[in-house]
C-alpha positions as CSV (number, residue, x, y, z in Angstrom):
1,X,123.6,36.4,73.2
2,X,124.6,34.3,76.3
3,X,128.1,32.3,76.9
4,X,129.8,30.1,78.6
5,X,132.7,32.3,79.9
6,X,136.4,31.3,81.7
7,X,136.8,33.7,84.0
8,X,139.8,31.9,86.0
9,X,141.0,29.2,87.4
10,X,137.5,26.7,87.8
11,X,135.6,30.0,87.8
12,X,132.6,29.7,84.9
13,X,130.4,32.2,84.3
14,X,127.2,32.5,81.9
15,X,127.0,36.0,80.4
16,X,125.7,38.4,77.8
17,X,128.2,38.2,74.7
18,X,128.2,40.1,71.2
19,X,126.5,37.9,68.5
20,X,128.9,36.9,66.0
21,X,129.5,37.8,62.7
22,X,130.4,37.4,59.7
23,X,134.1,37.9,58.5
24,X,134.3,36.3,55.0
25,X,132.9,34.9,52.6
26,X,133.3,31.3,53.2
27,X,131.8,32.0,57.0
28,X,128.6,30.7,58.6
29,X,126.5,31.0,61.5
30,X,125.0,28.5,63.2
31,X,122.6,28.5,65.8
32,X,123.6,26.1,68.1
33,X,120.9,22.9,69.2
34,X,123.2,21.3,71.5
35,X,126.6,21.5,72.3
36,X,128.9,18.9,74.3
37,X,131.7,19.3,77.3
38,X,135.0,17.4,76.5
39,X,137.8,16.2,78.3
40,X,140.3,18.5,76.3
41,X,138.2,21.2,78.0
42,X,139.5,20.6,81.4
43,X,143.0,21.5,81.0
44,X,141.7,25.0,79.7
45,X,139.5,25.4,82.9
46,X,142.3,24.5,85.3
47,X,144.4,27.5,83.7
48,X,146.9,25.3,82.1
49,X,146.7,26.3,78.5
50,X,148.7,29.7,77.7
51,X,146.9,32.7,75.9
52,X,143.6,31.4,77.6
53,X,141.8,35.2,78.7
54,X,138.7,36.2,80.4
55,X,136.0,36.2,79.2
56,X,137.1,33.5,76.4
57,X,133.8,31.2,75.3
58,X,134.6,27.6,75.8
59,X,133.5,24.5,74.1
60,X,133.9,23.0,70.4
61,X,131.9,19.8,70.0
62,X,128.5,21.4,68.6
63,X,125.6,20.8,66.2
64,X,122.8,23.6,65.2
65,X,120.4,25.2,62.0
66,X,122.3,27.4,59.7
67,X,121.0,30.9,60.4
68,X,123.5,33.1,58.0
69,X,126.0,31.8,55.2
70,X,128.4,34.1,53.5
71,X,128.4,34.6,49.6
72,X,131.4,31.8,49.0
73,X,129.0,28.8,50.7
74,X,128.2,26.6,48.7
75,X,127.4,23.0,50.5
76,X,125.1,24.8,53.2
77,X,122.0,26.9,53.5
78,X,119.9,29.2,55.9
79,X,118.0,26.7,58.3
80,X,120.2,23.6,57.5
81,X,121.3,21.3,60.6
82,X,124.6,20.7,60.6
83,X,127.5,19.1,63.1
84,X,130.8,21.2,62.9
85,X,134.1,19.6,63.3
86,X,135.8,20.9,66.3
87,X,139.0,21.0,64.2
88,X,139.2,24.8,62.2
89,X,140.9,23.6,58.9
90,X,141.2,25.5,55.6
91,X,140.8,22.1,53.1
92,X,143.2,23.4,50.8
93,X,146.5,23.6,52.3
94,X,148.9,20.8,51.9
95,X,148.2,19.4,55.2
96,X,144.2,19.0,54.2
97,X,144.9,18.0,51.2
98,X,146.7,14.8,53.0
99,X,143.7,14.5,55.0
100,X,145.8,15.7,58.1
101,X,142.9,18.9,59.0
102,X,143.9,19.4,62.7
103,X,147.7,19.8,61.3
104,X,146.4,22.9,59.1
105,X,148.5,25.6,58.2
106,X,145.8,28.2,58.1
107,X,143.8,26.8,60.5
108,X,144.5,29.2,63.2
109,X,146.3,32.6,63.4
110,X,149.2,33.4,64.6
111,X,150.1,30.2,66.8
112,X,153.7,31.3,68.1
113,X,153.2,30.2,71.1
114,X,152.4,26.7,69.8
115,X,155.3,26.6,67.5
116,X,157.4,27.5,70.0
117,X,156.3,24.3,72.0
118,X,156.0,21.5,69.4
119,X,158.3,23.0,66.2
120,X,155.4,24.3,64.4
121,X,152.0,25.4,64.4
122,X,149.0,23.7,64.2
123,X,145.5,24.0,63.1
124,X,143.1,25.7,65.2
125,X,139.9,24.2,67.4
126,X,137.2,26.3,69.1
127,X,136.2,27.3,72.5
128,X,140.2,27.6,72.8
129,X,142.7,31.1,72.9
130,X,144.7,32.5,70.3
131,X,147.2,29.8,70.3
132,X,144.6,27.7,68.8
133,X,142.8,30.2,66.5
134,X,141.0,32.6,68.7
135,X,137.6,31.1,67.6
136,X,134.9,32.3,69.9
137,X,133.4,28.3,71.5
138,X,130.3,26.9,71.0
139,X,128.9,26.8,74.6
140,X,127.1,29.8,73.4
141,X,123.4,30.6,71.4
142,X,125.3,31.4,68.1
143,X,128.9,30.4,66.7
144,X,130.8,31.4,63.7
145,X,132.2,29.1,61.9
146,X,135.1,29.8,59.5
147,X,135.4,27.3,56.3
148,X,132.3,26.4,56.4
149,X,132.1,24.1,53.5
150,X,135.0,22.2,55.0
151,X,133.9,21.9,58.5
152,X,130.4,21.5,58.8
153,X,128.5,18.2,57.5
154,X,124.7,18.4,57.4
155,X,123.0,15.7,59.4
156,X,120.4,12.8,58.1
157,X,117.0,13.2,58.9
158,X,116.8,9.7,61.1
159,X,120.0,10.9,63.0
160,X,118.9,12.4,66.3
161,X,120.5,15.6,68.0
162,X,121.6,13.7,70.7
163,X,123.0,11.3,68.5
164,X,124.4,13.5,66.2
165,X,126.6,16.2,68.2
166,X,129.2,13.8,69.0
167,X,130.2,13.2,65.4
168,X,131.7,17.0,66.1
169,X,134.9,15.6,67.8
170,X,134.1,12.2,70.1
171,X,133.3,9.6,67.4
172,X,135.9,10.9,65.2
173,X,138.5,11.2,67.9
174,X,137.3,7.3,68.7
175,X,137.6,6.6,65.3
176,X,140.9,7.9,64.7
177,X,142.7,5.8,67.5
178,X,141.6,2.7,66.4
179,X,142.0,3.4,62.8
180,X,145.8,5.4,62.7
181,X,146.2,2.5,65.6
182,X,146.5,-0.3,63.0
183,X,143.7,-2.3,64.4
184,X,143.5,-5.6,62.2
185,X,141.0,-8.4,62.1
186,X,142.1,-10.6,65.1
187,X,144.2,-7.9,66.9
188,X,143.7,-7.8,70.7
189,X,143.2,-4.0,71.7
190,X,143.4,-2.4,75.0
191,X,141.8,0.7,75.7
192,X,142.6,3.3,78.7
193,X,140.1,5.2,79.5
194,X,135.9,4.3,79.6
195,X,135.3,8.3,78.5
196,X,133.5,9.5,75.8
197,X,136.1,8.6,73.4
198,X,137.4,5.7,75.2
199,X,134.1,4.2,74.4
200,X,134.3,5.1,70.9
201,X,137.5,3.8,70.0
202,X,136.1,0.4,71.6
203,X,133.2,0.4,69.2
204,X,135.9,1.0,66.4
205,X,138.0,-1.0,66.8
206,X,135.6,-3.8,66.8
207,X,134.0,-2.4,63.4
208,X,137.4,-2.8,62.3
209,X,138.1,-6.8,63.3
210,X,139.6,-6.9,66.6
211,X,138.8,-10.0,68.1
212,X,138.9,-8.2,71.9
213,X,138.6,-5.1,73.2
214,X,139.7,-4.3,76.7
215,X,138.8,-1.0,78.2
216,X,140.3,0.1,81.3
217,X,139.3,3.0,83.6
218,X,138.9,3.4,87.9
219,X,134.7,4.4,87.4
220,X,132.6,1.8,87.8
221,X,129.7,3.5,85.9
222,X,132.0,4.1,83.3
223,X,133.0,0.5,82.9
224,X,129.5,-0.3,82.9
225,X,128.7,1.6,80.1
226,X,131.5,0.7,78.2
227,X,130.8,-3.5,78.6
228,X,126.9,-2.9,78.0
229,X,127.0,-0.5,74.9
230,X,130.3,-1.7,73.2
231,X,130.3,-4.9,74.1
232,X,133.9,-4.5,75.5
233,X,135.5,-6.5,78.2
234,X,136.4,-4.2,81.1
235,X,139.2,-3.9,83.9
236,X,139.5,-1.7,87.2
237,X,142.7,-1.1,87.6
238,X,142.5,0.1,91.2
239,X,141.5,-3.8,91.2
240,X,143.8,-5.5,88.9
241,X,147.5,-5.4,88.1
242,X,146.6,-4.4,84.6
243,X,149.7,-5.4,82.4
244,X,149.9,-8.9,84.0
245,X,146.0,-9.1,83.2
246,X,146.4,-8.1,79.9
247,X,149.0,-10.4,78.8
248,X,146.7,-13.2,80.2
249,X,144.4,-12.2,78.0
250,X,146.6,-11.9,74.9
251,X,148.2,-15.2,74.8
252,X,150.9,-14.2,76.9
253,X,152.4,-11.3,74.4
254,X,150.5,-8.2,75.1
255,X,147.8,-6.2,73.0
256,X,148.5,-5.7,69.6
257,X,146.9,-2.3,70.0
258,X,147.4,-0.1,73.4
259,X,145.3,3.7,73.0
260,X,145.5,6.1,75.5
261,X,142.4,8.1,76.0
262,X,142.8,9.8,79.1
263,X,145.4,12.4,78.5
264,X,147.0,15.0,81.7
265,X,143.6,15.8,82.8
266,X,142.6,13.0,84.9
267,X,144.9,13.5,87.7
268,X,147.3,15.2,86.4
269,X,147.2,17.7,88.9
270,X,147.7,21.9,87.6
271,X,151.3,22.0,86.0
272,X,152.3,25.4,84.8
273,X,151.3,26.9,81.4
274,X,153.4,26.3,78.4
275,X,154.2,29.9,78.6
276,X,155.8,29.6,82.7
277,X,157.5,26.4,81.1
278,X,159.2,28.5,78.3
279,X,160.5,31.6,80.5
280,X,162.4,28.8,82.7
281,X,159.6,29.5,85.8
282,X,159.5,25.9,86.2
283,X,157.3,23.5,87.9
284,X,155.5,20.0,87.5
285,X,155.5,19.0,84.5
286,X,152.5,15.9,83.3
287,X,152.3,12.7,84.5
288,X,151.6,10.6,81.9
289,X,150.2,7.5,83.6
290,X,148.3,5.9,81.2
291,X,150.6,6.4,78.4
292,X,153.4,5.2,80.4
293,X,150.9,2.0,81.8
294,X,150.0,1.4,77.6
295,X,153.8,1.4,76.8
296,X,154.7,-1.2,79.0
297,X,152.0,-3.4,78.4
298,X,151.9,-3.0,74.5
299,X,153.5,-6.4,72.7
300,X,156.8,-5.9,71.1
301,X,156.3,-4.7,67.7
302,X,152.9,-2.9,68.9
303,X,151.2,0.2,68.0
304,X,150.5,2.5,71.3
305,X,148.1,5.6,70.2
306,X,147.5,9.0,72.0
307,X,144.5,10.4,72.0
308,X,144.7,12.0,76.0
309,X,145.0,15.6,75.5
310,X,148.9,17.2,76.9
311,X,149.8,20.2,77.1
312,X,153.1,20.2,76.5
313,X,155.8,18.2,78.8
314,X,155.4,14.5,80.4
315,X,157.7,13.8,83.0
316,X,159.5,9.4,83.2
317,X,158.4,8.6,79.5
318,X,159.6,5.0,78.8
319,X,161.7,6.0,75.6
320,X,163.7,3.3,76.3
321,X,160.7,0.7,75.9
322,X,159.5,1.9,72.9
323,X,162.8,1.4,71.0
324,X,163.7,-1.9,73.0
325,X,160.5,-3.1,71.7
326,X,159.7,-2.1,68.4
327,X,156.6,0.0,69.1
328,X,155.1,2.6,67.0
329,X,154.1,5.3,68.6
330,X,151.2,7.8,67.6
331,X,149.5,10.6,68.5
332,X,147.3,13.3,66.6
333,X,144.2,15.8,67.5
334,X,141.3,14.3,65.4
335,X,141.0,15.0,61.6
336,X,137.1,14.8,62.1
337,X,136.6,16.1,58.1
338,X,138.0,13.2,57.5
339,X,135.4,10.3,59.0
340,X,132.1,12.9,59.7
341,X,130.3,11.8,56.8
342,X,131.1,7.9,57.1
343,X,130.1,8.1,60.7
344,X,127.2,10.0,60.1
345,X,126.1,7.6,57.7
346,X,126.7,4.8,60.2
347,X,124.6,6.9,62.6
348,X,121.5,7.1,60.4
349,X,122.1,3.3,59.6
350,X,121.5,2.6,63.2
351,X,125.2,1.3,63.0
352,X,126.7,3.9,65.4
353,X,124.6,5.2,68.8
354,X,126.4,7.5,70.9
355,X,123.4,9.1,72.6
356,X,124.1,7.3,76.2
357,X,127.1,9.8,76.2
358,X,124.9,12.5,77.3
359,X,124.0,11.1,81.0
360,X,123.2,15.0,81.6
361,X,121.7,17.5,80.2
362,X,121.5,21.2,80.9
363,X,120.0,24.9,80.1
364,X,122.7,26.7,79.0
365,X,122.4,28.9,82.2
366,X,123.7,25.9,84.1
367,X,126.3,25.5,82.4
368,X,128.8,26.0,85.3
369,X,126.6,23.2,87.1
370,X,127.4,20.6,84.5
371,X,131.2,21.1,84.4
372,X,131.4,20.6,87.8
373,X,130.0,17.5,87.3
374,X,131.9,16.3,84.5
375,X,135.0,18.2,86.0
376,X,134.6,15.8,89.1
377,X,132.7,12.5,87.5
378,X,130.2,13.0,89.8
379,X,126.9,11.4,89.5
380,X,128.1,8.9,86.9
381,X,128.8,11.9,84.7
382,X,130.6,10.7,81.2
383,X,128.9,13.9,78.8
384,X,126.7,17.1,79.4
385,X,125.0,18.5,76.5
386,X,124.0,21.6,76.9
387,X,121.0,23.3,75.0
388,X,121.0,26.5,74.4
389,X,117.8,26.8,72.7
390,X,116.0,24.0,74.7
């Protein structure tokens, strides 16, 4: 089968791959009907993610038909069309059990690398190396997908592809900040980043009550979007000294609510690997911009949530602000088995449109072609959805 390929720093290839298969019972494969670039992919194209090989297939935020289930399915059948969580969770460790599926224990293999970095392992995601699981990525005609009754969610008729891929990791992601960010009916929240799941969060957060939403980013398409499909207000901050702007618009205190969806990989520049950080090679370590922007603009007795993807270290964290002022600070991957099926169902209600993501579309074959758009933001790229099987 084809597949998206790393095959170095920025170097992408499309080639011929084995087909997956099988390797237990509680696997599927799914024939993949449109599969989605992300933001956490960026880092691993850069070469900044340890145990990242040649020849790895990248991407994890995917929809496509059932084609093969193994004997221990039971929620899924041949020909099905389903959205898989990017997240590989088993359901059944105690981690799942509290609804915490990125955090699984079983979710990837062998993580030493990660429990060397953050204390212990986590669960595991696709399209990423060994440290995360090993699980072969979904830019790609075919995927395997392990735990299949856990992480795959079949879609309502009235709920489009294009509408329906991004429940794999981008609505849940946006759902998740707003939600583990405490928004309340009446909060003021600000939002860095008009991305993907920048834009999601927005929408969440108003679901939830907040009387504004602010969304900050430097592209003006972006902002666009965000203002016209979330209803958002929107600030440039190339334009605008953002704090002081914010506290203008949040009687003087500060958002109730600051999430930070942009993460290392917007200008972060290419610091070492965990692994160069660990054997004392040294380097850069992340810039944490946003982060360190949300911090300081967050009210005293706030919640400031990160959803940006890191790799490891951040260099001039405000520690000292968030204990001088009370925040609470958050941070997970998403727990997407946790919200699919409620934002699925807001999909098919007409409640939840996330198609406008996808401002391009590609042949898989292209496929180095469309990162290089959404690697650069070029031509008012947010998404590409690539289609493996038109």
């Amino acid at each position: 089968m084809r597949a998206l390929c790393w095959e170095g720093v920025d170097r992408l290839v499309v080639r011929q791959v084995p087909d997956p298969e099988l390797r237990n019972a509680h696997d599927m494969i799914v024939r993949v009907r449109r599969s989605a670039t992300c933001g956490t992919d960026l880092p691993l194209l850069a070469g900044r993610v340890p145990g990242l090989a040649v020849g790895d297939v990248l991407g994890h935020e995917f929809l496509g038909e059932v084609a093969e289930v193994g004997p221990a399915v039971r929620r899924h059948r041949v020909g099905d069309r389903v959205v898989v969580c990017a997240a590989v969770a088993c359901g059944n460790c105690w981690y799942c059990r509290q609804g915490l599926y990125s955090c699984c224990d079983n979710g990837a293999a062998g993580a030493t690398v990660t429990e060397a970095a953050w204390g212990q392992p986590t669960g595991g995601c696709y399209g990423h190396p060994r440290t995360a699981g090993g699980f072969a990525g979904s830019h790609a005609e075919y995927v395997r997908v392990p735990y299949a009754d856990v992480g795959a969610f079949t879609v309502p008729d009235p709920v489009s592809d294009d509408r329906a891929v991004f429940a794999s990791d981008a609505a849940p992601a946006g759902w998740m900040g707003a939600e583990l960010g405490a928004v309340r009916p009446g909060d003021v929240v600000a939002v860095w980043g008009a991305g993907a799941v920048g834009q999601l969060t927005a929408q969440a957060a108003t679901v939830l009550g907040a009387d504004r939403v602010i969304v900050i980013d430097r592209h003006p398409e972006r902002l666009r979007m965000a203002e016209r499909h979330t209803g958002a207000e929107t600030l440039h901050y190339e334009h605008t000294d953002v704090p002081a702007e914010l506290r203008e618009r949040s009687g003087g205190r500060g958002p109730d609510v600051c999430v930070e969806a942009v993460g290392a990989a917007d200008g972060g520049g290419r610091p070492p690997s965990l692994a160069d950080r660990f054997t004392g090679r040294g380097g850069p370590v992340e810039d944490p911009l946003a982060l360190r922007e949300a911090v300081h603009a967050c009210r005293k007795g706030g919640t400031v949530f990160v959803s940006g993807t890191f790799t490891g270290f951040v260099d001039s964290f405000p520690l000292g602000a968030v204990m001088h002022k009370g925040l609470t600070l958050r941070g997970a991957r998403q727990h997407g088995q946790r919200w699919i099926p409620m934002l699925l169902d807001r999909m098919a209600r007409d409640e939840l449109r996330t198609e406008h993501l996808a401002t391009h579309r590609f042949d898989l074959d292209q496929a180095p072609t469309g990162y290089a758009l959404f690697r650069d933001r070029a031509d008012g790229c947010v998404r590409v959805v690539f289609t493996p099987h038109g």
